[in-house]
MARBA-590413 format. One line per field, with one value per residue (C-alpha): y, x negated, z; residue number from 1; residue in three letters. Coordinates in pm, 1 decimal. Layout:
! MARBA-590413
Y <- Y ...
X <- X ...
Z <- Z ...
k <- NUM ...
r <- Ala ...
This chain:
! MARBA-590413
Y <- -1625.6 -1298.9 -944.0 -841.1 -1191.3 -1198.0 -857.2 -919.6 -1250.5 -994.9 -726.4 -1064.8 -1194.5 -877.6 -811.8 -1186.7 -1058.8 -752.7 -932.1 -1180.6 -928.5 -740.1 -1008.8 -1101.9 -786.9 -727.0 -1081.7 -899.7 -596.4 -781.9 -1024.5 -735.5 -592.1 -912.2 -908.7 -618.0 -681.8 -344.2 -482.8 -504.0 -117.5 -67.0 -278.8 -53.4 65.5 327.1 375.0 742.7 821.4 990.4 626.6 472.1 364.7 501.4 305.2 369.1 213.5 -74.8 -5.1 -113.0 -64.1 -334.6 -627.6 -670.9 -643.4 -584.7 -819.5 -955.4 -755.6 -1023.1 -941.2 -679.4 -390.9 -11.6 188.9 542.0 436.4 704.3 714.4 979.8 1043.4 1259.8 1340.1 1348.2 1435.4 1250.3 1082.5 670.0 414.0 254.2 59.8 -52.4 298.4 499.2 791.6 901.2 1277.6 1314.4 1039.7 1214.6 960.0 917.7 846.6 890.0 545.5 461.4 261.6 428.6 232.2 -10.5 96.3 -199.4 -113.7 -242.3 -132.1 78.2 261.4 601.5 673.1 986.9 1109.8 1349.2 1457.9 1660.9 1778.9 1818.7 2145.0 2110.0 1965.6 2243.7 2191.1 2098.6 1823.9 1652.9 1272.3 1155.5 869.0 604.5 480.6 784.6 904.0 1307.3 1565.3 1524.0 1197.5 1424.1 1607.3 1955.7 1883.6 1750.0 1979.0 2025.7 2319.9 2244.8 2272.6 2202.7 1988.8 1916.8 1609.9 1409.6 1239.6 971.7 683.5 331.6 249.7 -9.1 -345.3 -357.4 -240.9 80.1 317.2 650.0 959.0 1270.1 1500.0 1827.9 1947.2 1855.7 1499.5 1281.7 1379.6 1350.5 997.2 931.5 1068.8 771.9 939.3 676.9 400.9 160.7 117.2 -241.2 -237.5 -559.1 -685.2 -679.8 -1088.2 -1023.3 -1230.9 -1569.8 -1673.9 -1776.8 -1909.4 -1566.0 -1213.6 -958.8 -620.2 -556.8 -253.8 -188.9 150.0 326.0 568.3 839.2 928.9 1025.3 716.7 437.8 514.9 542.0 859.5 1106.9 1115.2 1371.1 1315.9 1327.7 1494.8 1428.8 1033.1 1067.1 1199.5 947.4 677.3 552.1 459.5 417.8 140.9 -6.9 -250.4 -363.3 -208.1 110.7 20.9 -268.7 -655.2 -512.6 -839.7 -1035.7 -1273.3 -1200.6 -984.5 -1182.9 -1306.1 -1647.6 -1895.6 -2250.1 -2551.8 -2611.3 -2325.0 -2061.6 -1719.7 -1405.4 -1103.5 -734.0 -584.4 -226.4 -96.9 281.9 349.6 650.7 540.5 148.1 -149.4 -443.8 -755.6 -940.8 -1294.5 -1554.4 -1782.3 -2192.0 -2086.1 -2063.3 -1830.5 -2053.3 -1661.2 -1359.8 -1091.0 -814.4 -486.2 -472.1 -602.8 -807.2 -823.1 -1044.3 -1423.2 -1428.2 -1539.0 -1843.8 -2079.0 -1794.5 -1772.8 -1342.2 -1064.6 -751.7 -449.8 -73.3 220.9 380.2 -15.9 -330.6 -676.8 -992.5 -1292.2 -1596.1 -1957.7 -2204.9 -2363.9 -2775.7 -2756.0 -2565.6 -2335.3 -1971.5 -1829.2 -1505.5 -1230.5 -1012.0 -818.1 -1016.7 -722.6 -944.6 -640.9 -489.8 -759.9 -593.6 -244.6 -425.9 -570.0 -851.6 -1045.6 -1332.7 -1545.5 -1852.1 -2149.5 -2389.3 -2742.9 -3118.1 -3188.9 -3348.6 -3527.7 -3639.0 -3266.2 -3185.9 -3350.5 -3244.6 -3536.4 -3318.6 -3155.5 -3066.0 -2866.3 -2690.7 -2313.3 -2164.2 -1974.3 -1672.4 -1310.4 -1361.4 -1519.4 -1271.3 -895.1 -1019.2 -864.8 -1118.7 -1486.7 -1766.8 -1988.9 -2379.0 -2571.1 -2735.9 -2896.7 -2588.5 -2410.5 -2508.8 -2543.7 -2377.0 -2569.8 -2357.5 -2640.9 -2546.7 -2791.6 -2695.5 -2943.9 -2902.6 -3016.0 -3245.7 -3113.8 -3189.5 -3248.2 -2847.2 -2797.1 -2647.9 -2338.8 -2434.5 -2258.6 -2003.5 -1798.6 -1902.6 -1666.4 -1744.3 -1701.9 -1577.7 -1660.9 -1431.9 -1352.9 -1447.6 -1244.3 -913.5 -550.2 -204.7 -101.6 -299.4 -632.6 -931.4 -1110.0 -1257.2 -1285.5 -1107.0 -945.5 -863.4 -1086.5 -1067.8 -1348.0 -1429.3 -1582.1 -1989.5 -1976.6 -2086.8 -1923.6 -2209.3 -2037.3 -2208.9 -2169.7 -2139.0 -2035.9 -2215.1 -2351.0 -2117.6 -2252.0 -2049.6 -2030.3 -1785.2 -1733.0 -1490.7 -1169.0 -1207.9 -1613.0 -1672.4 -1940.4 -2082.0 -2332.9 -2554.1 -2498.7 -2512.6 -2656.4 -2562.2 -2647.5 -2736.9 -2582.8 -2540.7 -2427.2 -2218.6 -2181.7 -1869.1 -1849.7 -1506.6 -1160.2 -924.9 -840.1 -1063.2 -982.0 -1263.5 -1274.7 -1541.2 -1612.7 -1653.4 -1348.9 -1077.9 -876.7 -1068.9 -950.3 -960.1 -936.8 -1149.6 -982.7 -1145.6 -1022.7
X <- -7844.1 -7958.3 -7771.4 -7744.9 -7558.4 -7369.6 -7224.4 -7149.6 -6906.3 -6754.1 -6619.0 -6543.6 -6322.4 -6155.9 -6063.5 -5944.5 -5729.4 -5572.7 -5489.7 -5312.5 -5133.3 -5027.4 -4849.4 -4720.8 -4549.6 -4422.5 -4216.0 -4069.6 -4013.3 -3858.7 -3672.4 -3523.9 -3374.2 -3232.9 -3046.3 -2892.9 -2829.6 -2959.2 -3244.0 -2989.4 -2970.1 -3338.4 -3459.9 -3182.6 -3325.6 -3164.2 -3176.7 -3144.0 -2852.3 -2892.6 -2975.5 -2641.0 -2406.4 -2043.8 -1714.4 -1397.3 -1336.3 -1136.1 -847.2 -527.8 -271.2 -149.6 -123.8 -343.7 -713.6 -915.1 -1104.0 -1465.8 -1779.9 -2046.3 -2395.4 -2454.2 -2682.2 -2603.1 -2338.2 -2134.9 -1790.3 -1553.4 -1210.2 -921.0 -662.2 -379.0 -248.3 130.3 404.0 672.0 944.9 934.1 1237.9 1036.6 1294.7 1595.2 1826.0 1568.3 1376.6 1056.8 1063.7 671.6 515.4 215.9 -3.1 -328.0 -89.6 187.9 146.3 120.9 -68.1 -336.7 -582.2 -827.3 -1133.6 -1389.4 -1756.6 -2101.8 -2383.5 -2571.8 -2269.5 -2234.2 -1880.3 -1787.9 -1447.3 -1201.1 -916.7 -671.9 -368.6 -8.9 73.2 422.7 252.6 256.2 -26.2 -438.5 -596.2 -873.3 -1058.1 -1300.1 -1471.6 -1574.7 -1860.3 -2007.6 -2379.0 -2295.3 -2121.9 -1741.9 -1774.5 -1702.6 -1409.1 -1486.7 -1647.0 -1316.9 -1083.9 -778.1 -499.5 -198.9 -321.8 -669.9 -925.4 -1237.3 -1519.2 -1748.8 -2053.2 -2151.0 -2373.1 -2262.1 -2550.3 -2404.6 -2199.2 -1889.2 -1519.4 -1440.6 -1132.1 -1102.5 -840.7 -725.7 -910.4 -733.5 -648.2 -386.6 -610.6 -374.0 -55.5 -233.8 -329.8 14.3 185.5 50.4 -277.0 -513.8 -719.4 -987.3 -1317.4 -1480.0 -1825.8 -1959.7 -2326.0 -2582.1 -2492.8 -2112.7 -1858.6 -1833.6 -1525.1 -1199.7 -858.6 -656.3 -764.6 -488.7 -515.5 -308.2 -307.2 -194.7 26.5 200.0 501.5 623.8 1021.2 1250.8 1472.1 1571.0 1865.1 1966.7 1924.8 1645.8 1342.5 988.1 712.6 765.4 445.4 554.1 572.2 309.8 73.4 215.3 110.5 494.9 581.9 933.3 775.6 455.0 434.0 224.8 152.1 355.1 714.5 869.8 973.1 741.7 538.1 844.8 1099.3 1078.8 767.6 552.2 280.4 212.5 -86.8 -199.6 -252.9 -628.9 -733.2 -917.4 -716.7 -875.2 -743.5 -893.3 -696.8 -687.0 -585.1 -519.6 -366.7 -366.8 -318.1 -330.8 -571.4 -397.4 -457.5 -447.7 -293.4 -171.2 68.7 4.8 -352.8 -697.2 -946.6 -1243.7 -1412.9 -1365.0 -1607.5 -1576.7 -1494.5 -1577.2 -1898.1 -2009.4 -2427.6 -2338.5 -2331.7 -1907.3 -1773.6 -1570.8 -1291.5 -1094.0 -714.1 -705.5 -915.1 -902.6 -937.6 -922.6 -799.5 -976.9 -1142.9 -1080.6 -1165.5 -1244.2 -1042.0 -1016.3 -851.3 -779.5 -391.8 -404.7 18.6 212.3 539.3 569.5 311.3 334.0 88.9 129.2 -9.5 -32.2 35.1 345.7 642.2 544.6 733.4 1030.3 875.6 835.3 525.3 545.2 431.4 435.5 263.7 419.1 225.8 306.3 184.8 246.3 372.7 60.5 181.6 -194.4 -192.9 169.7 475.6 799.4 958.2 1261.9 1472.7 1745.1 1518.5 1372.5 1384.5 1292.2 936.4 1076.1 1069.6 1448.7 1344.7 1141.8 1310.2 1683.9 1669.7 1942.9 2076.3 1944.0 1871.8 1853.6 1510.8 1449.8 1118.4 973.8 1020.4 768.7 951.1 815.9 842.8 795.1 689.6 888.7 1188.4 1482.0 1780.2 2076.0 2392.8 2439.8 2684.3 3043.8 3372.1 3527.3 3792.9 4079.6 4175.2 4524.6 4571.4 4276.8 4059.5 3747.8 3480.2 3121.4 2756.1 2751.6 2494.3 2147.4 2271.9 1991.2 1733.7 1700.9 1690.1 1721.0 2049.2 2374.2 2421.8 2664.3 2609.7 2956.5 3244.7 3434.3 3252.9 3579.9 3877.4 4203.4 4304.7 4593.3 4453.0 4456.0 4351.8 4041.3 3756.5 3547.4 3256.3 3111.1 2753.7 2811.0 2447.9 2211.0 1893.6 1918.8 2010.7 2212.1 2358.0 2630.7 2651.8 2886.6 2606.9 2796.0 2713.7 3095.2 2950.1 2674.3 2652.3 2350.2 2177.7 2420.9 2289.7 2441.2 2767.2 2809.1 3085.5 3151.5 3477.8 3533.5 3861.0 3897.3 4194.9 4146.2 4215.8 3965.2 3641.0 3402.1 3096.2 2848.4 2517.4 2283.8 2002.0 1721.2 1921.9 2003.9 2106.2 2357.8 2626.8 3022.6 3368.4 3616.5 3974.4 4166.5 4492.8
Z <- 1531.3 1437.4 1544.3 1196.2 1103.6 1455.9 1356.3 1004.7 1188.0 1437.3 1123.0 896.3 1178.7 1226.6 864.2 871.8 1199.2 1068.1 709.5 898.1 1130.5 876.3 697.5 1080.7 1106.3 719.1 746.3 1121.3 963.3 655.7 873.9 1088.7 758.6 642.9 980.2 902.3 545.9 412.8 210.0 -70.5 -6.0 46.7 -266.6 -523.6 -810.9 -952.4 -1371.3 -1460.4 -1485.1 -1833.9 -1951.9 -1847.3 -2077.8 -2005.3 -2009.3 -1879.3 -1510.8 -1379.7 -1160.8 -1061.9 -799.0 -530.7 -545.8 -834.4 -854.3 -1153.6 -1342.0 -1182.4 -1276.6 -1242.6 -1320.3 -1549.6 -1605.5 -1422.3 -1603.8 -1551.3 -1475.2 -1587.1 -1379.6 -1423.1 -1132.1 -1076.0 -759.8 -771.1 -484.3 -498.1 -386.8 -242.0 -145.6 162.7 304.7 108.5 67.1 221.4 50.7 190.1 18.3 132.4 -63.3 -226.0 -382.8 -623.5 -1021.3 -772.2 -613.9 -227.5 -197.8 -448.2 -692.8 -629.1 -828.4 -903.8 -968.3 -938.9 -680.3 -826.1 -1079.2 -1132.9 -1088.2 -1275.4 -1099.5 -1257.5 -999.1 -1141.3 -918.7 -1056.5 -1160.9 -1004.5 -630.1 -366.8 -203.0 -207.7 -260.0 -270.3 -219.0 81.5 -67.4 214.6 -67.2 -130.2 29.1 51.3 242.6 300.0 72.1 -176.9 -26.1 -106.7 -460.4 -511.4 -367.4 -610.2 -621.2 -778.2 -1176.8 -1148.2 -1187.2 -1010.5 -1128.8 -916.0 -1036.7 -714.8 -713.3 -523.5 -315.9 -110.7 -176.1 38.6 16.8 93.1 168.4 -5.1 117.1 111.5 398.9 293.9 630.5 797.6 737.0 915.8 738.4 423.8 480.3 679.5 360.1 135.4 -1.3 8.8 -189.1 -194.1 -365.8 -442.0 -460.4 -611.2 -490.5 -795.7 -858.9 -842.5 -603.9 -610.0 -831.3 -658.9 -788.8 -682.6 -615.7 -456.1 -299.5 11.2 221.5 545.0 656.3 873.4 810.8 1067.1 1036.1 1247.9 1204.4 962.2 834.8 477.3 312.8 264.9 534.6 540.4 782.0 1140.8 1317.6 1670.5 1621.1 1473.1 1714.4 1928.3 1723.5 1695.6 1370.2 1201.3 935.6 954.3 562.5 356.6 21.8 130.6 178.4 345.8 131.2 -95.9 -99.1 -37.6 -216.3 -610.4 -509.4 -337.3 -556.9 -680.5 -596.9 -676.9 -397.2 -378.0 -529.5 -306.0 -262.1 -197.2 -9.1 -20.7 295.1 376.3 671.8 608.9 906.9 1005.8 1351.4 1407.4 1430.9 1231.7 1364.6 965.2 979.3 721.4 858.3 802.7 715.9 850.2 668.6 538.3 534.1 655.5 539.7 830.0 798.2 421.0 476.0 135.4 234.2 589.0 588.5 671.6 953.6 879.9 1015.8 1151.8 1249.9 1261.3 1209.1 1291.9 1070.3 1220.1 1071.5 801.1 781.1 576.8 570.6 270.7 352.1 219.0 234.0 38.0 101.1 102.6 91.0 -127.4 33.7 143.2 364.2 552.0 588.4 894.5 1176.3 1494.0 1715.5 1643.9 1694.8 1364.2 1238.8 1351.1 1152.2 780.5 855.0 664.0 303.2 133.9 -66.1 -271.8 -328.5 -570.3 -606.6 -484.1 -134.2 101.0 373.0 497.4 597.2 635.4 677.6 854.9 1017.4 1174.8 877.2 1094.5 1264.7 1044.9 970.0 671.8 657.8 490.1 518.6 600.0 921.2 1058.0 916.4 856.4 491.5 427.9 546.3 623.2 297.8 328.8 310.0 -2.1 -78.1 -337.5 7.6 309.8 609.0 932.9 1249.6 1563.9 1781.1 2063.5 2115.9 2302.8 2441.5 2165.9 2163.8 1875.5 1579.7 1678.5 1535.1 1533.0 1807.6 1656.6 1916.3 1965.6 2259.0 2169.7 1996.0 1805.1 1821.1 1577.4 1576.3 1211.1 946.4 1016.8 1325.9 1500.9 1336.0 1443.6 1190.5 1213.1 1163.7 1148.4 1207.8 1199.4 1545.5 1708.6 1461.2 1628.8 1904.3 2109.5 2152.6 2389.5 2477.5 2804.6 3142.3 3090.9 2746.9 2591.0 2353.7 2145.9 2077.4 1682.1 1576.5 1195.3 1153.5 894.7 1057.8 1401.9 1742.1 1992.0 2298.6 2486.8 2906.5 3029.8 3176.0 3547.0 3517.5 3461.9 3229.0 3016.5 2712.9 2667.7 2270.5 2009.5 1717.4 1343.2 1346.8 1707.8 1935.8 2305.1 2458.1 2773.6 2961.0 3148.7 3420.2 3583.3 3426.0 3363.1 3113.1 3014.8 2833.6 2676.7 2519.4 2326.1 2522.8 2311.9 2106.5 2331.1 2071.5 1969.3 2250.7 2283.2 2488.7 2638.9 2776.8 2996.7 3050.1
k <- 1 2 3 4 5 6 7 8 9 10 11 12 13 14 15 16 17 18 19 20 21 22 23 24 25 26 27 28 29 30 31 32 33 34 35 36 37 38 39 40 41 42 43 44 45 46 47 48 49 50 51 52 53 54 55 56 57 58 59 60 61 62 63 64 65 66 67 68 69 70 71 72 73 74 75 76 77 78 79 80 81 82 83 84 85 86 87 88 89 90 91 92 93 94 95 96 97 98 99 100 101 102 103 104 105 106 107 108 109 110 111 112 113 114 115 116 117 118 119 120 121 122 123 124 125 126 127 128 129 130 131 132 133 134 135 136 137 138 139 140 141 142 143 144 145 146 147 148 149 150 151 152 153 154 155 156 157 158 159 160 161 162 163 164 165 166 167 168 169 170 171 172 173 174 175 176 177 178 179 180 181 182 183 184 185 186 187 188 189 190 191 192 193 194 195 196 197 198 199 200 201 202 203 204 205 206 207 208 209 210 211 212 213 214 215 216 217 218 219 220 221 222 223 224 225 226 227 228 229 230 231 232 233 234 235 236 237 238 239 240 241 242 243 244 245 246 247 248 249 250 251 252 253 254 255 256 257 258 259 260 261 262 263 264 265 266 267 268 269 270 271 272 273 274 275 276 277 278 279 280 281 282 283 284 285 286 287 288 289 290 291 292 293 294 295 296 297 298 299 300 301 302 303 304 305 306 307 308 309 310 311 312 313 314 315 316 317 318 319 320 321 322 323 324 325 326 327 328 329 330 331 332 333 334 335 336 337 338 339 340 341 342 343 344 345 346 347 348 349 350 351 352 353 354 355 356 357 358 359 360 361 362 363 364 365 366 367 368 369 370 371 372 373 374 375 376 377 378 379 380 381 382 383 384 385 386 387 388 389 390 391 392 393 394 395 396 397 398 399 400 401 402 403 404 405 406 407 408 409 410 411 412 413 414 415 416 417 418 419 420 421 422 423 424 425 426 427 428 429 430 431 432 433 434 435 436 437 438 439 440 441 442 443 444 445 446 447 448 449 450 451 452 453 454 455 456 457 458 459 460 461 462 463 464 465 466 467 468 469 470 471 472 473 474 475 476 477 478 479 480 481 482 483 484 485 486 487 488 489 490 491 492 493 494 495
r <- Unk Unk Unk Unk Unk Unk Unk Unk Unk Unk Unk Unk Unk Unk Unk Unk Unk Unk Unk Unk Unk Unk Unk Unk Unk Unk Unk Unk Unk Unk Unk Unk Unk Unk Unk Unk Unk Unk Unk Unk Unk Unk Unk Unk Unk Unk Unk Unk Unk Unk Unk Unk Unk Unk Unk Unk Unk Unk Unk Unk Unk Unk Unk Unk Unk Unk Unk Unk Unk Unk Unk Unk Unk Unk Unk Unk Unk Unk Unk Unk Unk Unk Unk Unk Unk Unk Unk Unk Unk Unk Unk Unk Unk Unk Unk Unk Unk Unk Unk Unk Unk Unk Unk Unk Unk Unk Unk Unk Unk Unk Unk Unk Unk Unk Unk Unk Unk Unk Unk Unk Unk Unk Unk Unk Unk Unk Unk Unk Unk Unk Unk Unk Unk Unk Unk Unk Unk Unk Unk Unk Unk Unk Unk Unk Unk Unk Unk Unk Unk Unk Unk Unk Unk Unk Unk Unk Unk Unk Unk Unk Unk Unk Unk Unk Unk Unk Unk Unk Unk Unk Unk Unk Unk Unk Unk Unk Unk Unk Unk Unk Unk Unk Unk Unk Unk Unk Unk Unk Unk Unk Unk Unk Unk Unk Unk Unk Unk Unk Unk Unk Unk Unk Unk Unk Unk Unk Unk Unk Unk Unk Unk Unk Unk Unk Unk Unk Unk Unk Unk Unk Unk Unk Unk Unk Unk Unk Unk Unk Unk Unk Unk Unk Unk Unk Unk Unk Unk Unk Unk Unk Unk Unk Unk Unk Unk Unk Unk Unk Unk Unk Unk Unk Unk Unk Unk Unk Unk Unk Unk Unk Unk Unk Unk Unk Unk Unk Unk Unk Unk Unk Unk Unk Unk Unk Unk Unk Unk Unk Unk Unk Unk Unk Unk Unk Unk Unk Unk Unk Unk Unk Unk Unk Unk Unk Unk Unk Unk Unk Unk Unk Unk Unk Unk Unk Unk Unk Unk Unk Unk Unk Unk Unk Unk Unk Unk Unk Unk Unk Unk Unk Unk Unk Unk Unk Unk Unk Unk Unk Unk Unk Unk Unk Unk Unk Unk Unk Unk Unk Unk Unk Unk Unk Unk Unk Unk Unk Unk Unk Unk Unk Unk Unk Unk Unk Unk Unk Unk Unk Unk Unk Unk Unk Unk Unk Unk Unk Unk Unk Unk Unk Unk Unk Unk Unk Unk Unk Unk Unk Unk Unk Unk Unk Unk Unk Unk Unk Unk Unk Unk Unk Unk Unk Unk Unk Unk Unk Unk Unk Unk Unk Unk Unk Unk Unk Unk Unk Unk Unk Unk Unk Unk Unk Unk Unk Unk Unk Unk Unk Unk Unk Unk Unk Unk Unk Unk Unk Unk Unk Unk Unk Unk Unk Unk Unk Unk Unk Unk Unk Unk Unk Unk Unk Unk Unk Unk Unk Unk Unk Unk Unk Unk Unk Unk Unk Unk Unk Unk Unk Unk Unk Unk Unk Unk Unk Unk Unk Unk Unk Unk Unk Unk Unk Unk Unk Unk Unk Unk Unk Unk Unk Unk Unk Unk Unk Unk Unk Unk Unk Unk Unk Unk Unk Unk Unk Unk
């Protein structure tokens, strides 16, 4: 072989090499990106924006969600706003005076879009607020999210042109300084942006956002923020859709068996990481932290969401009943932290069947915040069954007190609220040394027990409607508690 033809093999082999290396590292280099699911980002093009067709935006507030973009080309979405302070019942007879809120709402829209939109935003602020404003959005690619182009004194107005780059869904804010109390005060939102193809359809779409209010107590009446709680990160209320039952009872939204269900959940903090779960379901996805590009994760029982974050659920329920939405950082419960959802459709007893009924306690909001008695299970209403079984005395004849008192565990009594509540009926009785206190559980679907706090004496589980009777023969004071309810407390004298 010659040395010209020798060396004309060598270059041919190397052009062959480099070709091929090339292509080598563009499918790494396009593989990397897929992993991180910004070639949807990377691969935008943008149409000029004087070439976009304008219509008026879809938003709505909580728990509804606007109508499904789908595929479509680029357009300028127009949206209005006006910041409004206000006034807000949070809590059944309490008045939050510092509820300042995008159209006077906490929580504030939810604006849907495409990638690629150009969202034209004008922000006006009431001429009758007393203070600036202005809107951080989480979507937005430039300084401040737009804060200062859209800072807002009382009477003006301020307009944002912004482009969505990115699918996901995104929170948007007040960051007038002080930020926290602005966000703490109910001035936040979200943002949907869909990919280019749209979301794949579901059954039910609803908007839910997580919150935390700062007072000084809970008490009916007029409240305003409390900064020292809240730099300790102790809330007075911590509810969905900013004010507590307000996805509850003739609120809660409706959904069908078999049909998936969707959930767009905010958490807007300002302080808190919610720990999102749906009780009596498991999340067939779960699109993290707002993240609509990622494969989702799937089959999960509770996500997390931080502040200033949000999360895509969604399941699809086999059973139809009530199903409750709350944070798992489970003592929120006892702050308002709690929804509902009603299903309706045909009982399935290859997937669920109660075999217990006098067991059962009803899945409600009323047994979890004691916003009200206990109601009876009826089969439009899915029963909830604990799965913890305690020794109970079966239902007895009543004892009639002839030479005694009767003292009651009253209806609700063992749920525990804020505020007053009806435990013991009565919680104090007299009575004269030899005489005897039956002691009647006359609550609806709630065991109980009573033991005297010096171990004078204990009951085993009292079922509805069973009794146990206690003689006491030496003077003095007696005081008694429930023991799974140790709120539930009362007095014996003996004289």
């Amino acid at each position: 072989m010659s040395g010209k033809v020798y060396r004309w093999l060598i270059a041919a082999a190397s052009v062959v090499l480099a070709v091929a290396l090339g292509i080598f590292l563009g499918r790494s280099s396009s593989g990397h990106k897929g992993e991180r699911g910004r070639e949807g980002v990377e691969q935008l093009v943008l149409s000029p924006k004087a070439h976009l067709p304008s219509e008026d935006a879809r938003w709505t507030f909580a728990p509804d969600v606007p109508l499904p973009i789908g595929h479509r080309e680029q357009r300028r979405e127009i949206v209005h706003w006006t910041i409004r302070e206000a006034q807000s019942e949070i809590a059944p007879g309490v008045i939050y005076d510092d509820a300042w809120g995008f159209e006077g709402r906490v929580p504030g829209p939810l604006l849907r879009v495409r990638v690629g939109d150009l969202v034209e935003v004008h922000l006006r602020n009431a001429l009758n607020s007393l203070r600036t404003h202005n809107i951080d959005f989480h979507f937005v690619m430039g300084p401040g999210g737009g804060a200062s182009a859209l800072s807002v004194a009382p009477g003006e107005e301020a307009v944002l042109e912004a482009r969505a780059t990115a699918p996901g869904f995104y929170m948007f804010h007040c960051a007038t300084p002080d930020i926290p109390m602005h966000i703490a005060n109910g001035m936040y939102g979200f943002v949907l942006v869909e990919p280019e193809e749209g979301l794949p359809a579901v059954g039910k779409e609803l908007y839910v956002v997580q919150s935390e209010i700062y007072t000084t107590d809970d008490k009916p009446g007029h409240k305003s923020f409390d900064m020292v709680r809240a730099d300790k990160a102790d809330p007075q209320y911590v509810v969905f859709n900013g004010s507590v039952g307000a996805l509850l009872k003739d609120q809660a939204p409706i959904a069908m068996q078999n049909e998936t269900v969707r959930i767009y959940v905010g958490n807007a903090g300002p302080n808190l990481i919610s720990s999102f779960h749906v009780i009596g379901q498991i999340f067939d996805k779960v699109y993290r932290e707002g993240d609509l590009l990622s494969p989702p994760a799937r089959s999960l029982q509770t996500t997390l969401i931080p502040a200033g974050g949000s999360a895509v659920v969604e399941f699809t329920p086999p059973v139809p009943g009530t199903f409750l939405l709350v944070d798992h950082a489970i003592f929120r419960l006892h702050h308002g932290a709690a929804g509902s959802i009603n299903v309706q459709g045909q009982e399935n007893a290859e997937v669920f069947e109660p075999k217990t009924p006098r067991n059962m306690v009803p899945m409600s909001e009323d047994a979890h915040l004691g916003h009200g008695s206990h109601e009876m299970v009826t089969p439009a209403r899915a029963p909830f069954e604990s799965g913890v079984h305690f020794a109970m005395s079966a239902p007895a004849p009543e004892l009639k007190a002839t030479n005694g008192v009767t003292i009651k565990m009253l209806p609700g009594s063992g749920i525990w609220k804020k505020g007053p509540m009806q435990t013991f009926g009565p919680k104090t009785v007299t009575i004269k040394a030899g005489q005897s206190v039956i002691f009647k559980n006359a609550d609806i679907g709630m065991a109980h027990s009573v033991f005297g706090e010096k171990g004078e004496f204990a009951s085993p589980m009292l079922a509805p409607g069973a009794t146990y009777e206690k003689r006491f023969d030496q003077k003095g004071v007696v005081h008694f508690q429930c023991a799974p309810h140790p709120w539930m407390k009362g007095t014996i004298i003996v004289k």
